[in-house]
N, C-alpha and C positions, 0 to 999 in steps of 0.2 A: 675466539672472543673470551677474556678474561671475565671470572667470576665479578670484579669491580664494575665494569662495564657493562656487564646485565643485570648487576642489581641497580645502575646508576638508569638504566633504557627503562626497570620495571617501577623504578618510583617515579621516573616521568611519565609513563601510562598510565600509574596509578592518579596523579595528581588531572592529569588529560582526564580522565573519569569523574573523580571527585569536583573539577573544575564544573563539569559540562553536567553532572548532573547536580551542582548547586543550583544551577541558571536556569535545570529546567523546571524547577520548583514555582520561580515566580511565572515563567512564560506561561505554565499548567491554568496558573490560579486566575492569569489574565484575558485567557480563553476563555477560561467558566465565568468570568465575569463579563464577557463582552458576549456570550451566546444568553446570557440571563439578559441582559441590555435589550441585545436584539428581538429575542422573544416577546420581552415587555413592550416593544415598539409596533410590535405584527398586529394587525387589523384583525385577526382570527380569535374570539373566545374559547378557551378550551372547554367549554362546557358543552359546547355543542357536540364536539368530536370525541367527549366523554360519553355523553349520552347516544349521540349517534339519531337516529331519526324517530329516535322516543322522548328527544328534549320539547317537541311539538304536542304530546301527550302529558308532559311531566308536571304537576303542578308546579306553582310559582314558591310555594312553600319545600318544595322537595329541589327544586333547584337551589334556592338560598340554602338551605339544609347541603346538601352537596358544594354548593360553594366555599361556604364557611369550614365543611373538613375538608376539603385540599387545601383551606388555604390560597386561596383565588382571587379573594378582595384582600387581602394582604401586599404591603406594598412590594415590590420587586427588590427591595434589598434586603426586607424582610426574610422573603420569600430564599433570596441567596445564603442569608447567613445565618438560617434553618438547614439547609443542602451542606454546607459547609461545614458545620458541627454536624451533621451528620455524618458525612466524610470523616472527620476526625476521628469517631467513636468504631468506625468501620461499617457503617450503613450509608447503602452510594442512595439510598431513597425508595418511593415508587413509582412506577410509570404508571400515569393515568392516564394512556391512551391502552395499551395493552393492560393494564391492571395487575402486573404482575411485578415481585421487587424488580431493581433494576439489577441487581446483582446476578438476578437468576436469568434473566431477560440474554443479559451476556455473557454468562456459563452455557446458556443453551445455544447460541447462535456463532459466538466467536471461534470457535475450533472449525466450523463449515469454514469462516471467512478465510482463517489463518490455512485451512487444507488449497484453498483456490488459488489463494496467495503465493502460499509454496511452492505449489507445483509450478505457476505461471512462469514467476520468477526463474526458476529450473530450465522450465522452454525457454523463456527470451536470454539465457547467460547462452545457452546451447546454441539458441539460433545465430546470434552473436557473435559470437566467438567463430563458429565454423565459418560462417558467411563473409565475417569480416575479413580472417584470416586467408581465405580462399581470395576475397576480392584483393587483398595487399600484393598476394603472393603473385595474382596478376593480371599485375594491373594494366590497363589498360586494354585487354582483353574484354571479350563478350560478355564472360562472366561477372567481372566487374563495372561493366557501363551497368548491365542490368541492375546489382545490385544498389549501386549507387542512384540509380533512377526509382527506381523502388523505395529505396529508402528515403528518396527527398518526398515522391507522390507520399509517402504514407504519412508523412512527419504531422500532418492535417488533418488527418482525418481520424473522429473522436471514436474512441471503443464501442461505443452505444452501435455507432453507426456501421463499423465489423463487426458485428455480435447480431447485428440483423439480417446484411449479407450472410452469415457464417449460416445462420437459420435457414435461410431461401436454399442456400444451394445443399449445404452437407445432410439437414437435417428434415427439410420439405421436397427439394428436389432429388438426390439422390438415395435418403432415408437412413445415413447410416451414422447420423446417430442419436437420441432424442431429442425432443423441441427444449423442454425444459423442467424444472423440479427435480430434485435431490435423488427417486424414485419413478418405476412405472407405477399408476395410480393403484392401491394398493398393496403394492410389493411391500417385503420387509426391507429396510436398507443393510440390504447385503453389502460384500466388499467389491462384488461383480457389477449391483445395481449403482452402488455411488460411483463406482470408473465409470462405467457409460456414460451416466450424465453428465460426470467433472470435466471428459474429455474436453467437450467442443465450448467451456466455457474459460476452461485453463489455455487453453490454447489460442481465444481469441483475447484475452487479457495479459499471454504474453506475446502475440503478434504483435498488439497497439504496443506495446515498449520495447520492440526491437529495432525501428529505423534509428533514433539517437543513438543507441549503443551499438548496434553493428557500423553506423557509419561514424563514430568515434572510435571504433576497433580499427578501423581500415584507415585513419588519418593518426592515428597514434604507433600502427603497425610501421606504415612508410613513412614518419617520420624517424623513428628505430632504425629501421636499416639503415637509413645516413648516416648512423653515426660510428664514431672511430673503431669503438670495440668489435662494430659488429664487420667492418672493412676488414679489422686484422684477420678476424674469426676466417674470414673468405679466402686474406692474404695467406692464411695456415693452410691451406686449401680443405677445409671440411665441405662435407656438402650441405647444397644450395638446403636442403630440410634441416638438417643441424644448425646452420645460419640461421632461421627464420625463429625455428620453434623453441632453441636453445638459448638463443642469444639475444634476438629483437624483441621476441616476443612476452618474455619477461619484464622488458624494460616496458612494452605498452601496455602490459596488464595494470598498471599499477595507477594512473591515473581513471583506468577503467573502474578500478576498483571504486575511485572515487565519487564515478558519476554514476554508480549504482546505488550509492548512498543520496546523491543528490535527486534521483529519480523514484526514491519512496513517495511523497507527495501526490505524481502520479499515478501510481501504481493502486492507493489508497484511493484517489478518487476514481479510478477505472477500474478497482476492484467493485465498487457501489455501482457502477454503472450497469457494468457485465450481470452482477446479482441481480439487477433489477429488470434487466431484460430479459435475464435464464428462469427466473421465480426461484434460485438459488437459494437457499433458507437462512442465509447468512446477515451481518449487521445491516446490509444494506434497507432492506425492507424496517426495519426499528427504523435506522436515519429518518428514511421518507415519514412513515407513520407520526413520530415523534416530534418532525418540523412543520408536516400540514396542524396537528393537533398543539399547536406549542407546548408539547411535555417539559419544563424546563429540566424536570431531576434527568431523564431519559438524555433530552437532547445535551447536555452538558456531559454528561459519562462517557458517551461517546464520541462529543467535540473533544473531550480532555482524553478520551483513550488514542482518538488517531493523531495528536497533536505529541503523545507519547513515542506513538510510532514511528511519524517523522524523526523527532529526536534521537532515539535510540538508532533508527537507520544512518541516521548521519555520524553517529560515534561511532556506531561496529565500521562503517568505512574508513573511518579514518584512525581507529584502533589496527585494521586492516594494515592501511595501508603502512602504519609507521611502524609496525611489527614486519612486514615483506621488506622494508627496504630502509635503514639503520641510518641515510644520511637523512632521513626526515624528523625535524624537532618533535616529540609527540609533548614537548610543554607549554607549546603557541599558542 
């Protein structure tokens, strides 16, 4: 490939990025403005959930007092475009359900989430890939009814609901490995004690996101092999494993790539779920706290951090993919 030609592919990725993170500026700002909306709509006082079950003791004076410093009888666009210039200035606010900045809120929680995350992701490319690539390779075989049957049962049933199975049998029934928490009660969080517990929570957070992608691997794989180059590749007479893994299966990787990026959305909401079933120490517990309590600064950080995440998984995919394979525009 000519030096003209890859600097002509690197300013169209570059423009791909610049494009796509122009756009995500406003979608960001419309999130936070539609979760401030919605909170203002909720039936729920947050004084109550500030106070907790000393708002029944609290005078009427020490409630208005409290009211008036958060900010509470302030109207809701007041209230936004306080949050807002605060953002500007580099102060995401404070949570007044936890009490704590929101900044620090998410410095302390986000690395557990993003570690669950990682890893999950890791398992479901792995399980994936093998599974899929095994069911192409043959098809119609044992192997492949199973998996294909498998992956249709699972495609419905929500993480929450494996992450309770996973409890009963691996971690209640058979004991191997803990119920839930970051730690044994106690313990320091070693790098021994964080594996044990991340095991059975990474693993069922990437089980729920394997039936789409292994049975996209396994309809992307066999349609690969029909085609010409990979006929000739057979007609050279190489073998049937150099055929598959050399020639077809590059070709299916690549749309894979892309619905890996289209499958952050879930992965983000079945990361919350999983945390919330394991007592996982990660955002998910802030979420729930901060939507029963209508924290707007809390719950808006976090509307606008995973609405990030979306975004950004869908460019690295498609920065991905138009980087693996040259005939795809990356200026679209």
């Amino acid at each position: 490939m000519s030096v003209a030609v890859v600097g002509s592919r690197c300013r169209e990725l570059a423009l791909l990025v610049a494009r796509r993170l122009a756009f995500a500026v406003p979608v960001l700002v419309i999130v936070a403005v539609g979760v401030f909306l919605l909170a203002a709509a909720s039936p729920f006082d947050p004084i109550y959930q500030y106070y907790g079950v000393d708002v029944f003791t609290a005078t009427a004076e020490d409630l208005a007092a409290t009211r008036a410093r958060l900010g509470l009888d302030d109207g809701v666009l007041t209230q936004l475009g306080r949050w807002l210039a605060g953002i500007a200035s580099g102060d995401l606010g404070t949570s007044r359900s936890l009490r704590q900045p929101v900044a620090q809120v998410i410095a302390e929680r986000l690395p557990w989430t993003l570690l669950l995350v990682t890893v999950a992701l890791v398992v479901a490319i792995v399980l994936s890939l093998v599974a899929g690539v095994v069911a192409a390779w043959c098809q119609g075989g044992l192997f492949d009814r199973m998996v294909t049957a498998i992956g249709h049962a699972m495609e419905g049933i929500p993480p929450f609901v494996l992450a309770l199975v996973a409890i009963a049998i691996f971690a209640l029934g058979l004991g191997w490995f803990p119920v839930a928490g970051l730690t044994d009660a106690g313990a320091p969080a070693s790098a021994e004690q964080v594996l044990r517990h991340l095991a059975l929570p990474a693993l069922v957070l990437g089980v729920s996101q394997t039936p789409w992608l292994v049975l996209h691997v396994r309809g992307s794989l066999l349609a690969a092999l029909g085609e010409d180059h990979v006929a000739g590749a057979r007609a050279r007479g190489l073998t049937e494993a150099t055929v598959v893994l050399r020639h077809a299966l590059p070709t299916a990787l690549l749309p894979f790539v892309t619905l890996l990026g289209t499958r952050v959305p879930e992965l983000v909401t079945g990361a919350v779920l999983v945390e919330t079933v394991f007592s996982w120490p990660g955002i998910a517990e802030a979420v729930v706290t901060a939507a029963l309590a209508v924290d707007f600064p809390l719950l808006a950080a976090l509307s606008v951090l995973a609405t990030a995440a979306v975004l950004l998984g869908s460019l690295a995919a498609d920065v991905a993919v138009a980087l693996a394979d040259p005939r795809v525009r990356a200026d679209g």
